[in-house]
N, C-alpha and C positions, 0 to 999 in steps of 0.2 A: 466333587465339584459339579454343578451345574452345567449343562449343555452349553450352554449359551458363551458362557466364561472360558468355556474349553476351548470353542470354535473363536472368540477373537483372540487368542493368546494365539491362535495356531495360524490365522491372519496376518498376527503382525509378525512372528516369525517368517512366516512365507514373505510377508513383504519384505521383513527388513535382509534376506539372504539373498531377494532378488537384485535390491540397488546396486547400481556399478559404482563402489566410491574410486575417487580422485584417486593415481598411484603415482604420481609424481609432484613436485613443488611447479604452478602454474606461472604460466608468467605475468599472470595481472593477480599476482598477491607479492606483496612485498617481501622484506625478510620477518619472518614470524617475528610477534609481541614476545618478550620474558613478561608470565605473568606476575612476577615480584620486580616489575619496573617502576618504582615511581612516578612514571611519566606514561602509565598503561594505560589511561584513558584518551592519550593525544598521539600513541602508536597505534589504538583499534581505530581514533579517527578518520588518521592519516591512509590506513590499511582500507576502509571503506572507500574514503576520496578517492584512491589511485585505481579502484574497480567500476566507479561508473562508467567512463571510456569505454571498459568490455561491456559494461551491461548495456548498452549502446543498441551494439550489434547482439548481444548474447551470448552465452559461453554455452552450449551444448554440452559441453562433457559433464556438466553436473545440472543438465535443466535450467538454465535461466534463461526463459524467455527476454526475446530483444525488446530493449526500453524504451524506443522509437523508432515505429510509436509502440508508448506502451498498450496494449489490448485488456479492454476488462468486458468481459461479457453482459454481465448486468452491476446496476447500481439500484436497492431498488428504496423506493421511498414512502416511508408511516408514519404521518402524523397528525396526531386527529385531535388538536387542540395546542390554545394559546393563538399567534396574531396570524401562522400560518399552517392552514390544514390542508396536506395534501396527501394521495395516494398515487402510486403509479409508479415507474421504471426510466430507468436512462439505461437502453439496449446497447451493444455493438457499440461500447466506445471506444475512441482510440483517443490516447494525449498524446501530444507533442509537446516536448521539453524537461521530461523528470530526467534527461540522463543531463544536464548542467546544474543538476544539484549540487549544492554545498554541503557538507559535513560539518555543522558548525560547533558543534558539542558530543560530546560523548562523557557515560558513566557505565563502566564495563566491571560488576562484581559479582564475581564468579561464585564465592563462598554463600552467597545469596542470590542469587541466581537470577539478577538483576540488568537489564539492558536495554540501556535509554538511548536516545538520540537526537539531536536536534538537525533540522534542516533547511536550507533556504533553497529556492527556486524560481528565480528570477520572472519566468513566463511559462504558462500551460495552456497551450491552446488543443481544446477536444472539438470531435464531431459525434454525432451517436443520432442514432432514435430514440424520441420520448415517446410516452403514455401518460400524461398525467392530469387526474382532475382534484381541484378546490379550491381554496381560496388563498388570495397572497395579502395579506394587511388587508382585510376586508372585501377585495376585489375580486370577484369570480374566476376561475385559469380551468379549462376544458381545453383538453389538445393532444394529435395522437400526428408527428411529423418527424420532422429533423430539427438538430437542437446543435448550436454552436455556443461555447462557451470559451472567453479569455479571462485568465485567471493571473494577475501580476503582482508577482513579491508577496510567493507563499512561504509561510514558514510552517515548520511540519514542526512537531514532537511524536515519538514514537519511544511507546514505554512496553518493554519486552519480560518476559518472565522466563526464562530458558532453563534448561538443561543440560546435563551432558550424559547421555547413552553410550553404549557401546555398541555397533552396526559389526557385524564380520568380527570382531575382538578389536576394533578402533575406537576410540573415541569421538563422539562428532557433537557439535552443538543445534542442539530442538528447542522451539521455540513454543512454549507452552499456552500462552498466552500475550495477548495483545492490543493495546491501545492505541488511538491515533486522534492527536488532535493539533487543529491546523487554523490558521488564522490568514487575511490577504489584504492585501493594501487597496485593491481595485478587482472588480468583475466586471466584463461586459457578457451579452446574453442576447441570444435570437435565437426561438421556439418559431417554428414555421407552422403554418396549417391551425392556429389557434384558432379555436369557436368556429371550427367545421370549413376553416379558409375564408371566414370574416376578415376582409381583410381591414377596416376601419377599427373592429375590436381588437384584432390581435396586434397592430399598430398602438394601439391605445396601449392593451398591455406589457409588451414586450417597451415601451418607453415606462412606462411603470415599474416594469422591472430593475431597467438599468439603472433608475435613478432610485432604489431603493435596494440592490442589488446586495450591499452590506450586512443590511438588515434581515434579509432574505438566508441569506447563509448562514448566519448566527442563527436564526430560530432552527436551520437543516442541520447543522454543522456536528450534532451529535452522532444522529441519524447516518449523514452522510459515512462521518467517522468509524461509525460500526462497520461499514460497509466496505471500508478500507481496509481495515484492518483485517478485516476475514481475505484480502487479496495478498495482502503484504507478507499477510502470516505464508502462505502457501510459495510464496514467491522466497522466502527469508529459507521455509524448512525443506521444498525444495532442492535447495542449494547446499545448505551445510550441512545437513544431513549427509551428503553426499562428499564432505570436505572432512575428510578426517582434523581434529584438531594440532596434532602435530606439525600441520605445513602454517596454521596462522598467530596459534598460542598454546605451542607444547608446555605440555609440564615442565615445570623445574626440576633440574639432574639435584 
């Protein structure tokens, strides 16, 4: 075998013997899914719903950082054609309101290793640092500040490709791959320091913004999506990785 092959094999063993998994049934998980329930995709729901409360605050014992606010380090943004061309980053963001998320849907199939989700989120309001230059529907955007965003009656889809490993001889659920795509009833927006602290232009654009705000998102919203998803994912394997399956959806005897 090649070097290279050798030394990540011996990575991920060192990693997967370092994780401390879960050794007791927690108290922000319900009574385990039977995964031959008829009704398993409205038990994984339900089993999600009753854990944002913790994700809240955060559950430490198996890493999950606390959800408000939730923290994303960067978001960053490419793209360089069609109505909007922009480059640049949303630094040090923090949202407020993913832990009153809804659970609105679930398809949990294990034999295909399948794991969708639907979500509603009534308000998110973020603060961050921007960097970004180009153009928005024609209109030039140069700006390096503070960036506030209200985001109302989001709804998420999050399409999961998972796993199941065995960590220490347990079984735990990894999340292989990851989708995210998300849609909003209303945005509002204020980038500070546009066009160098013009303030006449960046007044111009930041009304520019809000009143095209919809549109603005749909041409990022893919982009943004990737961006997500690469957090969710870390936040998702994180955690269960660390949650033997037995305490949420043992085998059947």
């Amino acid at each position: 075998m090649h070097p290279a092959p050798i030394f990540v094999a011996a990575f991920l063993l060192a990693t997967a013997s370092s994780i401390k998994l879960l050794s007791k049934q927690p108290e922000w998980l319900k009574a385990p899914c039977k995964r031959k329930d008829p009704n398993l995709n409205e038990c994984i729901r339900s089993t999600f719903q009753g854990m944002f409360p913790y994700f809240a605050k955060g559950i430490p014992e198996v890493n999950i950082p606390r959800f408000e606010p939730l923290f994303i380090e960067k978001i960053g943004i490419t793209k360089g054609h069609g109505a909007v061309t922009l480059t640049g980053n949303f630094n040090n963001l923090y949202a407020h309101g993913p832990s009153n998320t809804t659970a609105v849907s679930c398809l949990f199939d294990i034999e295909n290793g399948r794991f969708n989700m639907g979500l509603n989120i009534p308000m998110i309001t973020t603060e961050s640092q921007y960097n970004l230059k180009g153009n928005i529907l024609l209109l030039p955007l140069i700006g390096v500040g503070n960036a506030k965003l209200i985001l109302r009656n989001v709804t998420t889809e999050v399409y999961m490709k998972v796993s199941f490993p065995k960590v220490q001889g347990e079984e735990v659920m990894r999340v292989d791959g990851m989708k995210v795509e998300f849609r909003m009833a209303n945005c509002r927006v204020h980038l500070d320091n546009l066009f160098n602290g013009n303030k006449v232009l960046g007044h111009t654009v930041n009304n520019f913004l809000n009143k095209n705000a919809l549109e603005v998102v749909e041409e990022l919203k893919e982009n943004i999506g990737e961006n997500l998803a690469v957090v969710f994912k870390k936040i998702m394997n994180d955690a269960f990785t660390r949650i033997p399956t037995r305490f949420w959806i043992p085998k059947d005897d």
